[in-house]
KOLFILUM-467175 format. One record per residue (C-alpha): residue number from 1; residue in one letter; x, y, z. Coordinates in nm, 4 decimals, always signed. Example, Ala and Ser with C-alpha at 12.3 -4.5 7.8 and 13.67 -1.06 7.14 Angstrom:
BEGIN
<r nr="1" rest="a" c1="+1.2300" c2="-0.4500" c3="+0.7800"/>
<r nr="2" rest="s" c1="+1.3670" c2="-0.1060" c3="+0.7140"/>
// end
This chain:
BEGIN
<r nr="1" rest="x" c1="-13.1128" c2="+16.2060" c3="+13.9186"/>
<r nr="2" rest="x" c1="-12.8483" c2="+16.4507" c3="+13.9939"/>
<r nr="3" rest="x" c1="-12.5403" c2="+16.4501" c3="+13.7206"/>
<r nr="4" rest="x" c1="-12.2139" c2="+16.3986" c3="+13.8992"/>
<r nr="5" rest="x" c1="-11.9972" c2="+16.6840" c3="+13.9033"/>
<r nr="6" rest="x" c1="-11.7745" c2="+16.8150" c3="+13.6441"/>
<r nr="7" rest="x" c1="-11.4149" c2="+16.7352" c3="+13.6529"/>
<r nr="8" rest="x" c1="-11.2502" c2="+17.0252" c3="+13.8078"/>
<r nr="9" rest="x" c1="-10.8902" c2="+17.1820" c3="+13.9253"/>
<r nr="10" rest="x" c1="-10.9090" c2="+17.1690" c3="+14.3098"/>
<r nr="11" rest="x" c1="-10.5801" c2="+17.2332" c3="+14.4395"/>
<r nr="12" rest="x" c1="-10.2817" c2="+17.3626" c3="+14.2970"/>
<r nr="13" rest="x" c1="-9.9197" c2="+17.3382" c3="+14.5459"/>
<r nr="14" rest="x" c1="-9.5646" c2="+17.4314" c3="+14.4292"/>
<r nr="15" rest="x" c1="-9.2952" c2="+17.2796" c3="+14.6297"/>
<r nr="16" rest="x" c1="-8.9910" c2="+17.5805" c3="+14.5773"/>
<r nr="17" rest="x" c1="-8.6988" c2="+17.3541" c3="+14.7246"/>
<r nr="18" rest="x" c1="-8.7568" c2="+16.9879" c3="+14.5971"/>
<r nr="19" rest="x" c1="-8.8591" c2="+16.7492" c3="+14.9369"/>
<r nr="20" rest="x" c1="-8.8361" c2="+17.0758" c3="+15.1924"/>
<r nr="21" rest="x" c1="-9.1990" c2="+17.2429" c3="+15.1923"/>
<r nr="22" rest="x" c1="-9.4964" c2="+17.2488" c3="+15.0481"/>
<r nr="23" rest="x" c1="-9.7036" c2="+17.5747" c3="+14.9316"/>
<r nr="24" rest="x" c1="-10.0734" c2="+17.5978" c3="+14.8393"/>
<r nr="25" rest="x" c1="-10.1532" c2="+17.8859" c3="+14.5327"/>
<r nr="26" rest="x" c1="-10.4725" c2="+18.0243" c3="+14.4155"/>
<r nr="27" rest="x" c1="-10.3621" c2="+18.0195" c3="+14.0431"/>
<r nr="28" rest="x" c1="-10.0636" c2="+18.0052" c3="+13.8056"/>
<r nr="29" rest="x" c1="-9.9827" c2="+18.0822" c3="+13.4583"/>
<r nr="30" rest="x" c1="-9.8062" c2="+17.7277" c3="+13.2945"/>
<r nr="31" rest="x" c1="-9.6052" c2="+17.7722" c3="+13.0200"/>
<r nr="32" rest="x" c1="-9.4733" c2="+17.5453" c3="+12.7275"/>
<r nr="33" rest="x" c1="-9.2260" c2="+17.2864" c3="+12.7764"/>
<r nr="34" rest="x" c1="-9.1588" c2="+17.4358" c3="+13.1657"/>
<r nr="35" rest="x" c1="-9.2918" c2="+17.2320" c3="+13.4537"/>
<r nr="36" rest="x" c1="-9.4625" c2="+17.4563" c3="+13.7833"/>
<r nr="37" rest="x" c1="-9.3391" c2="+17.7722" c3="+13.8037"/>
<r nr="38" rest="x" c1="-9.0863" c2="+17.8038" c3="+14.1355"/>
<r nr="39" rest="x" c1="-9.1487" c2="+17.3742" c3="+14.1544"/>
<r nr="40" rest="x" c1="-8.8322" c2="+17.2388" c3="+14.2455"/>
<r nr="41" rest="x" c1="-8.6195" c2="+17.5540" c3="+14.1643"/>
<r nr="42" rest="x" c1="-8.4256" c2="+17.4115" c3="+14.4321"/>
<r nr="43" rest="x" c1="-8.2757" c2="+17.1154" c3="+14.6158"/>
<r nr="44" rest="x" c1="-8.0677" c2="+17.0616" c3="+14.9246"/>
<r nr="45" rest="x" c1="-7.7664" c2="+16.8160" c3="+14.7719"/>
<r nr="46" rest="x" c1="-7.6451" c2="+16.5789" c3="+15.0809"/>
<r nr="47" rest="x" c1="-7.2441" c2="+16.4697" c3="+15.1219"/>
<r nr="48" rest="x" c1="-7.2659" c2="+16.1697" c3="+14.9050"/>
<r nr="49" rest="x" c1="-7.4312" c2="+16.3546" c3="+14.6245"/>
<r nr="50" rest="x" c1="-7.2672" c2="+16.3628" c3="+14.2344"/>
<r nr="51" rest="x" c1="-7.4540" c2="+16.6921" c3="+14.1836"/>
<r nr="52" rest="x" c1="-7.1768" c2="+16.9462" c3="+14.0780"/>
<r nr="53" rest="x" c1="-7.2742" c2="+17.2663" c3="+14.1205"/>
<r nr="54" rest="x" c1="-6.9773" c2="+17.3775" c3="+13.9297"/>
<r nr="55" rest="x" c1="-7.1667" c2="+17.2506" c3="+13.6143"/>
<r nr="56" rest="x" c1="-7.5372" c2="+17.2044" c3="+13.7855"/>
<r nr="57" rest="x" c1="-7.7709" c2="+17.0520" c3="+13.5418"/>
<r nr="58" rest="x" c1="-8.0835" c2="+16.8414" c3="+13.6366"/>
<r nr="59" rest="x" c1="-7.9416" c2="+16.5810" c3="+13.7941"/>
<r nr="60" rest="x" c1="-8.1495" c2="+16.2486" c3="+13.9643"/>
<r nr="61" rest="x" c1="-8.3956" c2="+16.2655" c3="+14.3044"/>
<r nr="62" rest="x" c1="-8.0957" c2="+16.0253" c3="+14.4950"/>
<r nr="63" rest="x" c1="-7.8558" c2="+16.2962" c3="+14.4581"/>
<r nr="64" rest="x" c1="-8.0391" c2="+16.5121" c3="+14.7147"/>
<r nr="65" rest="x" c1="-8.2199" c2="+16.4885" c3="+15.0885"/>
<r nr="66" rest="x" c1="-8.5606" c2="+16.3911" c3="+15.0346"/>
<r nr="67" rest="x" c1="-8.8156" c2="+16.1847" c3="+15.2572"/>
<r nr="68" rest="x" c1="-8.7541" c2="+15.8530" c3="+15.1277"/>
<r nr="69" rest="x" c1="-8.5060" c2="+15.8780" c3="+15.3485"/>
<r nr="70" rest="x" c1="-8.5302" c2="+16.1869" c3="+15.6093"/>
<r nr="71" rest="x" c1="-8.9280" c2="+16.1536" c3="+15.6748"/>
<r nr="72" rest="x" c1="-8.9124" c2="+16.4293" c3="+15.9205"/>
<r nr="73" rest="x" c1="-8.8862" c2="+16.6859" c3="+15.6350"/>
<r nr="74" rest="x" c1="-9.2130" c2="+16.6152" c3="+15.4971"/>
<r nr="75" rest="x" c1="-9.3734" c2="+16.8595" c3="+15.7707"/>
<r nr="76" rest="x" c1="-9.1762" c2="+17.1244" c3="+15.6078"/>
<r nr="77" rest="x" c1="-9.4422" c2="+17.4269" c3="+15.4839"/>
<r nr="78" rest="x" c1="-9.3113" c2="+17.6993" c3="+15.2646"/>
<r nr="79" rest="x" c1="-9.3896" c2="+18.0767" c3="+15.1638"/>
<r nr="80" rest="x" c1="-9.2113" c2="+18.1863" c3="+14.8969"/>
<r nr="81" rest="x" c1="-9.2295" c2="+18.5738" c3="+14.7840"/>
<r nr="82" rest="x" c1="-9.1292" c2="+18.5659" c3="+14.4279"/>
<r nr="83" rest="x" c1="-9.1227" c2="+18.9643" c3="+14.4296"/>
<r nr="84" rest="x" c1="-8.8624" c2="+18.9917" c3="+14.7284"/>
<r nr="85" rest="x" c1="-8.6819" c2="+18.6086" c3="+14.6839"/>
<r nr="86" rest="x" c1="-8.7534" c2="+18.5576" c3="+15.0539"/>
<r nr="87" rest="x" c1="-8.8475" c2="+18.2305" c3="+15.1402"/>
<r nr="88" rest="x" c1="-9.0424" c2="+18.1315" c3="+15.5107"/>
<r nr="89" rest="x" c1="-8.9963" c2="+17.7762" c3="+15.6337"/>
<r nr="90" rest="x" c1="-9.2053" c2="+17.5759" c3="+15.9292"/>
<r nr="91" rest="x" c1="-9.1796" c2="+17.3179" c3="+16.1046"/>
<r nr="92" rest="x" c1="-9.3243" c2="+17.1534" c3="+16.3768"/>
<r nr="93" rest="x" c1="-8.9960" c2="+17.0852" c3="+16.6244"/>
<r nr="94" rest="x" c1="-8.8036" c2="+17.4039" c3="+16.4015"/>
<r nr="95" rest="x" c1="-8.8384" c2="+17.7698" c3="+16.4979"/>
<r nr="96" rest="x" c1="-8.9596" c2="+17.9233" c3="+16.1706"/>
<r nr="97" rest="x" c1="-8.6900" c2="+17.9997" c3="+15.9250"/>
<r nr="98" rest="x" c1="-8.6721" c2="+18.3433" c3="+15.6837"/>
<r nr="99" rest="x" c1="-8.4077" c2="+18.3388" c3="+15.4446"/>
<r nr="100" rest="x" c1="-8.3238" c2="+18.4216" c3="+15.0683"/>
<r nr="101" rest="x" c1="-8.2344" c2="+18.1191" c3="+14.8875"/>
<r nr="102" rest="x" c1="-8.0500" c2="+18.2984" c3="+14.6516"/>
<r nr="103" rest="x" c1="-7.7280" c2="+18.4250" c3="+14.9093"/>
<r nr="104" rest="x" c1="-7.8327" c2="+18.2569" c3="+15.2023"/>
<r nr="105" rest="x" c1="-7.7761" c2="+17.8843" c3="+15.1283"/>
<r nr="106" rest="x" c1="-7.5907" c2="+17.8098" c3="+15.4250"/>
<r nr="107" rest="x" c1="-7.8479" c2="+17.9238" c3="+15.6632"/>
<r nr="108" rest="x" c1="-8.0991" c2="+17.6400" c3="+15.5601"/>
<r nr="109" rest="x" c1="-7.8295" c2="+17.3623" c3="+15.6062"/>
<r nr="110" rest="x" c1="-7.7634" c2="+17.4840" c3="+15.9661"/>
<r nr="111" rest="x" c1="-8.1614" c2="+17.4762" c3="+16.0240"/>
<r nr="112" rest="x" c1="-8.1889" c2="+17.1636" c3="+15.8739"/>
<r nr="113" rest="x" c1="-7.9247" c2="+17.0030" c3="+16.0589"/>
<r nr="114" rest="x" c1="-8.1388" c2="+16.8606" c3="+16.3637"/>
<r nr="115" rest="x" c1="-8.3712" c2="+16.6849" c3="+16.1661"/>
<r nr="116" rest="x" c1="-8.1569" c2="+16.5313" c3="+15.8819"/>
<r nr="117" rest="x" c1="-7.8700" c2="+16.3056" c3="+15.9310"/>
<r nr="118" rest="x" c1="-7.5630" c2="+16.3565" c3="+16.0989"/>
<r nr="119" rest="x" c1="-7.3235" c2="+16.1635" c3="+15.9062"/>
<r nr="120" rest="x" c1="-7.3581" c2="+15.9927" c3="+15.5311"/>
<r nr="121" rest="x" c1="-7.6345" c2="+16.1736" c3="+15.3168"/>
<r nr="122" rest="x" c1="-7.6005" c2="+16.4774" c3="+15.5624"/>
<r nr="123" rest="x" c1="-7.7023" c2="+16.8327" c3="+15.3408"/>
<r nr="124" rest="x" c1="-7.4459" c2="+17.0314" c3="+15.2459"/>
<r nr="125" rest="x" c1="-7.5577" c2="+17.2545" c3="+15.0342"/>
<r nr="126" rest="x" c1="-7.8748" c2="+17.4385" c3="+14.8430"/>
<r nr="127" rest="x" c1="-7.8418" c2="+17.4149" c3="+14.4561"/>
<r nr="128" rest="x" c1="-8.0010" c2="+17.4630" c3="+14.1632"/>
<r nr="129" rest="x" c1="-7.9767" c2="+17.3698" c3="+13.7931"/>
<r nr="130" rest="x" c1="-8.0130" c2="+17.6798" c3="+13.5042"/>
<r nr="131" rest="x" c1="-8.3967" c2="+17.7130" c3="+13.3316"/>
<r nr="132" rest="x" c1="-8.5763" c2="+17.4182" c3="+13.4672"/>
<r nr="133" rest="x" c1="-8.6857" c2="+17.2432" c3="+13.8355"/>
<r nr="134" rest="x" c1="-8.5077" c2="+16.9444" c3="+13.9972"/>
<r nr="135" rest="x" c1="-8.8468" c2="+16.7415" c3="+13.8926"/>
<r nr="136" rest="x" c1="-8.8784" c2="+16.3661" c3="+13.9223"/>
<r nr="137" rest="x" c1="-8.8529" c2="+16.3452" c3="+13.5803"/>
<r nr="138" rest="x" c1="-8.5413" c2="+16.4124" c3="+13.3244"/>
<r nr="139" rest="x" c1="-8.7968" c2="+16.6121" c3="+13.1391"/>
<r nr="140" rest="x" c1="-8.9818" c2="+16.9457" c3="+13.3588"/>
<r nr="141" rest="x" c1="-9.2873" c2="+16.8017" c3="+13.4555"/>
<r nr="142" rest="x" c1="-9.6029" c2="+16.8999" c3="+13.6272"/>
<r nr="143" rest="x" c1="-9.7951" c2="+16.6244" c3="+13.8588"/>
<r nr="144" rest="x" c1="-10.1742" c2="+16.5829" c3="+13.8734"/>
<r nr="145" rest="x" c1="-10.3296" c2="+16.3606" c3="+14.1489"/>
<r nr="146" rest="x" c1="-10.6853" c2="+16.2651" c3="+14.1872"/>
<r nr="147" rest="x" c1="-10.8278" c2="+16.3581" c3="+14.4936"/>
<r nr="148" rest="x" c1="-11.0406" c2="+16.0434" c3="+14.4869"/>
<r nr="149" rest="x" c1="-10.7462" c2="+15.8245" c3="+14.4086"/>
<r nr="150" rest="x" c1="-10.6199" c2="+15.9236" c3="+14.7487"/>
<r nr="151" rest="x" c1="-11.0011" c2="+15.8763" c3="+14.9255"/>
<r nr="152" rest="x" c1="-10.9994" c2="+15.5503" c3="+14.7821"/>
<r nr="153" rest="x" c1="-10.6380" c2="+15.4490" c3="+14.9040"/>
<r nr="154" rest="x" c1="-10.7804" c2="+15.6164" c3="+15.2412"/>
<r nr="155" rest="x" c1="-11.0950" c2="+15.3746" c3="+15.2244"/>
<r nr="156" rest="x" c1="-10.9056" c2="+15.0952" c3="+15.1603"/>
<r nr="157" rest="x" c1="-10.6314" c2="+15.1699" c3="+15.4808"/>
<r nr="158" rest="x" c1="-10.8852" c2="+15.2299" c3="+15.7198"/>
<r nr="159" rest="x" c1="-10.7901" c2="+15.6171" c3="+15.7538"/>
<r nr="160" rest="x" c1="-10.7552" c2="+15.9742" c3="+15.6582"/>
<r nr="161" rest="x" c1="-10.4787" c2="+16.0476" c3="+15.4093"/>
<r nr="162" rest="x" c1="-10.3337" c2="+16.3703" c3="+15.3593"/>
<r nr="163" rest="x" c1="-10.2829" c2="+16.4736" c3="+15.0292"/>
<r nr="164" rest="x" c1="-9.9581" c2="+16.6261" c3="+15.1167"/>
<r nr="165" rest="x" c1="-9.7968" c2="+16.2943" c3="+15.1321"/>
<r nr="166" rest="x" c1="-9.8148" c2="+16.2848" c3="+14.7455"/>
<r nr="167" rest="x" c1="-9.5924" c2="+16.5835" c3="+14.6861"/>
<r nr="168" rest="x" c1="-9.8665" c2="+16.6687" c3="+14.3933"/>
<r nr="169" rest="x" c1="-9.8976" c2="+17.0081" c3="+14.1611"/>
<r nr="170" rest="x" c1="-10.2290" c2="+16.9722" c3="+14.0545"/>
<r nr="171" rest="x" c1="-10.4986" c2="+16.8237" c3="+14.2425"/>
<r nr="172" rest="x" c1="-10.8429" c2="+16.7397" c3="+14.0571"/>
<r nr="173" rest="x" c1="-11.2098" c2="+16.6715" c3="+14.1904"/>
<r nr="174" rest="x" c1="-11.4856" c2="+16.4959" c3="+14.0171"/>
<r nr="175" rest="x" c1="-11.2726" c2="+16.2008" c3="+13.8427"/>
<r nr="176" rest="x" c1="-11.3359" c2="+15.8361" c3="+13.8982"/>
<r nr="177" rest="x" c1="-11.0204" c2="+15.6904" c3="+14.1432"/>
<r nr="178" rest="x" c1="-10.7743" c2="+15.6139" c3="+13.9277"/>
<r nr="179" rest="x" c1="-10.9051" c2="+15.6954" c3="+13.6638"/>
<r nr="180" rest="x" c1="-10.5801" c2="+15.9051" c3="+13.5664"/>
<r nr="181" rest="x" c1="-10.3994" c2="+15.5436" c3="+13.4963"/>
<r nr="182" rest="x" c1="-10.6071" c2="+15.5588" c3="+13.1837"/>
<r nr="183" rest="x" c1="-10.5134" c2="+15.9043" c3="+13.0252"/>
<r nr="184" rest="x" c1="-10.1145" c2="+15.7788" c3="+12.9522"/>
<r nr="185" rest="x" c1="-10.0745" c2="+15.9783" c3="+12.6317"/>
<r nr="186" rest="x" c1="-10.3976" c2="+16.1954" c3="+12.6194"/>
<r nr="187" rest="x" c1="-10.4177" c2="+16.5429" c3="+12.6494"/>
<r nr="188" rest="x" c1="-10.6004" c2="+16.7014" c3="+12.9064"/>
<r nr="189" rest="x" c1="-10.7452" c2="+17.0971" c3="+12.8975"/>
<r nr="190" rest="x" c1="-10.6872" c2="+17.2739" c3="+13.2550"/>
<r nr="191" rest="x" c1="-10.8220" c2="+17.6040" c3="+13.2505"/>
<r nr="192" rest="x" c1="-10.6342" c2="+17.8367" c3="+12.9510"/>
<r nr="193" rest="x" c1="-10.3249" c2="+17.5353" c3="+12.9369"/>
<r nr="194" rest="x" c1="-10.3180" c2="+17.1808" c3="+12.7707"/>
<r nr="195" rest="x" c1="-10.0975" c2="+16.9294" c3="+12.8985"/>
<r nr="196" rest="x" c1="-10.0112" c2="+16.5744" c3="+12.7812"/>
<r nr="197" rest="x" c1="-9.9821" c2="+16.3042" c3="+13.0223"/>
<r nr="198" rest="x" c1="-9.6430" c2="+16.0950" c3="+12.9816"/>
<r nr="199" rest="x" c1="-9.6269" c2="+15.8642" c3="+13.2590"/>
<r nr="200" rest="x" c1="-9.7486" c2="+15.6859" c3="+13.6046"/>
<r nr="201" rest="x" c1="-9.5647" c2="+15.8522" c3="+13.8711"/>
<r nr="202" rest="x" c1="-9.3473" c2="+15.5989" c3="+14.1009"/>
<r nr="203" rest="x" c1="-9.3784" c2="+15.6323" c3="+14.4711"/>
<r nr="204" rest="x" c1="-9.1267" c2="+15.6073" c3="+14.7596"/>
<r nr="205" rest="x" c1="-9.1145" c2="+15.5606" c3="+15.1336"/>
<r nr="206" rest="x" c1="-9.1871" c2="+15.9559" c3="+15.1987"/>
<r nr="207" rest="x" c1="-9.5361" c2="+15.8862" c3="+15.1148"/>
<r nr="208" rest="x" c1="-9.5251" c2="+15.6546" c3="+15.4316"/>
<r nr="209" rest="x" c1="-9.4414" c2="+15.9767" c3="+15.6932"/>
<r nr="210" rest="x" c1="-9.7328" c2="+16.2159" c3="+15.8421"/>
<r nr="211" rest="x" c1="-9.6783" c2="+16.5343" c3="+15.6541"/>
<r nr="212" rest="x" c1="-9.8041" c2="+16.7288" c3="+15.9417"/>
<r nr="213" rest="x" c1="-9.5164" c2="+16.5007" c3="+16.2026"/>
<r nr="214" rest="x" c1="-9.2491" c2="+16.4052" c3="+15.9717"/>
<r nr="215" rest="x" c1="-9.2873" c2="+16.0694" c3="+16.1466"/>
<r nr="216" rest="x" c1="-9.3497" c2="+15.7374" c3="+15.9671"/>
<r nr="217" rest="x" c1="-9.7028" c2="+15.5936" c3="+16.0407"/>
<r nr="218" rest="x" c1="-9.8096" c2="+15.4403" c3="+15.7315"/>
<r nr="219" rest="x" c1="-9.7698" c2="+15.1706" c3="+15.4991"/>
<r nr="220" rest="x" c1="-9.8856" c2="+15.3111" c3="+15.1555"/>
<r nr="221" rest="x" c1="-9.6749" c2="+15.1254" c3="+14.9341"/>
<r nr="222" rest="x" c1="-9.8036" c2="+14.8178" c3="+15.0654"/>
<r nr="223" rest="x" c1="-10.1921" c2="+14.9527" c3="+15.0197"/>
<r nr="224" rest="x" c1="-10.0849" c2="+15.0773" c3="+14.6799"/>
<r nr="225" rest="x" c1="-9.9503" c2="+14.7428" c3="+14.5803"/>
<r nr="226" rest="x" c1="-10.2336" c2="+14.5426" c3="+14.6852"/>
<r nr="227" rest="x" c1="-10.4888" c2="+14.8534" c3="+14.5624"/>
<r nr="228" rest="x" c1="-10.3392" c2="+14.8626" c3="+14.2289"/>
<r nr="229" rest="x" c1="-10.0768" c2="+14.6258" c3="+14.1963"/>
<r nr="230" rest="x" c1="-9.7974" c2="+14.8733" c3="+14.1637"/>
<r nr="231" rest="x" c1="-9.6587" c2="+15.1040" c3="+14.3634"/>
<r nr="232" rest="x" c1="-9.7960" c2="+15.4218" c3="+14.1710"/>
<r nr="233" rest="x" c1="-10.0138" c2="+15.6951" c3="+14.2424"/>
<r nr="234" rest="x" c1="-10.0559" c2="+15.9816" c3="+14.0264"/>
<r nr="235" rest="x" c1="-9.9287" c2="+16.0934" c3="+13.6611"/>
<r nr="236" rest="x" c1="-9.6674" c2="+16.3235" c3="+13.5036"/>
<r nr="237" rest="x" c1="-9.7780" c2="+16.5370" c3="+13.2661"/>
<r nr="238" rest="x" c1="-9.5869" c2="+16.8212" c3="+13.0212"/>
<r nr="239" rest="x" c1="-9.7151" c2="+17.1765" c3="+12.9120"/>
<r nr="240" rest="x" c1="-9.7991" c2="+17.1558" c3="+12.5537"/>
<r nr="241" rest="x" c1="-10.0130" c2="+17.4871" c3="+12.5379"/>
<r nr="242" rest="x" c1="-9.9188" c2="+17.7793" c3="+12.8430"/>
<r nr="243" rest="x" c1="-10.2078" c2="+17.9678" c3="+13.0023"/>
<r nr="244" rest="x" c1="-10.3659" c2="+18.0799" c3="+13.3347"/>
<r nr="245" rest="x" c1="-10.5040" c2="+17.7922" c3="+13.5713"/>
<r nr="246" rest="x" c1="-10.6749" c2="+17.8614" c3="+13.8499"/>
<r nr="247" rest="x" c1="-10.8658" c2="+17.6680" c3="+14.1496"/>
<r nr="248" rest="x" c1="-11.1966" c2="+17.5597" c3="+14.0554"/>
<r nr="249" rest="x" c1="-11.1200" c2="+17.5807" c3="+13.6367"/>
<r nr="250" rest="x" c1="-11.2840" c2="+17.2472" c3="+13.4523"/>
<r nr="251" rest="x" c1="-11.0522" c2="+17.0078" c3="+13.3693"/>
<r nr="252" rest="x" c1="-11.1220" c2="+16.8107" c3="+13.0089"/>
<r nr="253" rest="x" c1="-10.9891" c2="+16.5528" c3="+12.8725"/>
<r nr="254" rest="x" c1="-10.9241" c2="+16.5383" c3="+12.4885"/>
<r nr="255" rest="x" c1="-10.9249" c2="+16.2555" c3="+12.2640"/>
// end
């Protein structure tokens, strides 16, 4: 009888402006107490928004457009060239957009304009807060999803989910679904890093929009609920020991 196979890291994705693109990587280098590096690093802050970037600090996901309520900027794709600072954004119904986040703020918000709203919780502005990612979570966080968690969701809905729709750092193969539920304050080896797993993480209606349309065309919270009984899928996990991780390391959990 052929042994299953051994858990592994299968996909690793970095999202540089929270909610606005998603970007695959080969490999990173974690580091303690820092979620993803270039995860988050940014976020567009809409009109009704209490972010000040006079004093920007890590402020709350409702503060900011994201696809809970603009689904059409979950088809958003990045490229972003840490040596240069030039970001590349697609989308489908979007020419493509070349820019440096850094000086060039205002050029997003006019691309974004035709797919976000035109009056309350309109963008106004790309921010950022000192040291640390706009993550989900007060603390910087990195996300892990299990790529049969999603199957099994898939299974259970009667199609093919996209793991984009999860927004997830760190994908992993050969893990029971949902297994991840039961590693809430283990530790878990990924490659040359260790990471402790805090929390479930909480999903919204983004995860109901086609990540390669923008355009709403599932009910996942409803699956999730009646999969699982809450409305979670995946876990948030912190950097206790930095190192290299790379697609295709084993993933172990400690006890």
């Amino acid at each position: 009888m052929t042994a299953p196979p051994a858990p592994s890291l299968a996909h690793i994705f970095r999202h540089p402006i929270k909610a606005h693109g998603r970007e695959p990587l080969a490999s990173v280098v974690l580091s303690a107490g820092q979620g993803l590096p270039w995860d988050r690093h940014w976020a567009v802050m809409h009109d009704r928004s209490k972010f000040d970037p006079a004093a920007p600090a890590w402020a709350p996901c409702v503060n900011f457009q994201r696809g809970a309520r603009t689904a059409s900027v979950m088809a958003i794709t990045a490229r972003f060239d840490e040596t240069t600072g030039e970001m590349e954004l697609a989308h489908p119904d979007l020419p493509v957009l070349r820019f440096f986040p850094e000086t060039e703020g205002p050029r997003l918000i006019d691309w974004l304009a035709p797919i976000s709203p035109q009056e309350w919780f309109r963008p106004v502005a790309l921010v950022r807060a000192p040291g640390r990612g706009m993550t989900d979570t007060p603390y910087p966080s990195v996300s892990i999803k299990n790529l049969a968690s999603n199957a099994a969701l898939g299974r259970h809905m009667g199609m093919d989910l996209s793991i984009h729709r999860w927004r997830g750092n760190l994908w992993l193969d050969g893990v029971e679904p949902w297994a991840e539920f039961d590693w809430i304050g283990k530790r878990l080896r990924i490659g040359g890093a260790v990471l402790e797993v805090r929390e479930k993480v909480g999903r919204c209606k983004a995860t109901m929009a086609d990540p390669e349309t923008g355009v709403v065309d599932a009910d996942t919270l409803r699956a999730l609920r009646e999969v699982v009984e809450e409305q979670d899928f995946g876990v948030f996990a912190v950097v206790l020991e930095g190192g290299p991780v790379a697609c295709g390391d084993r993933v172990e959990v400690l006890q």
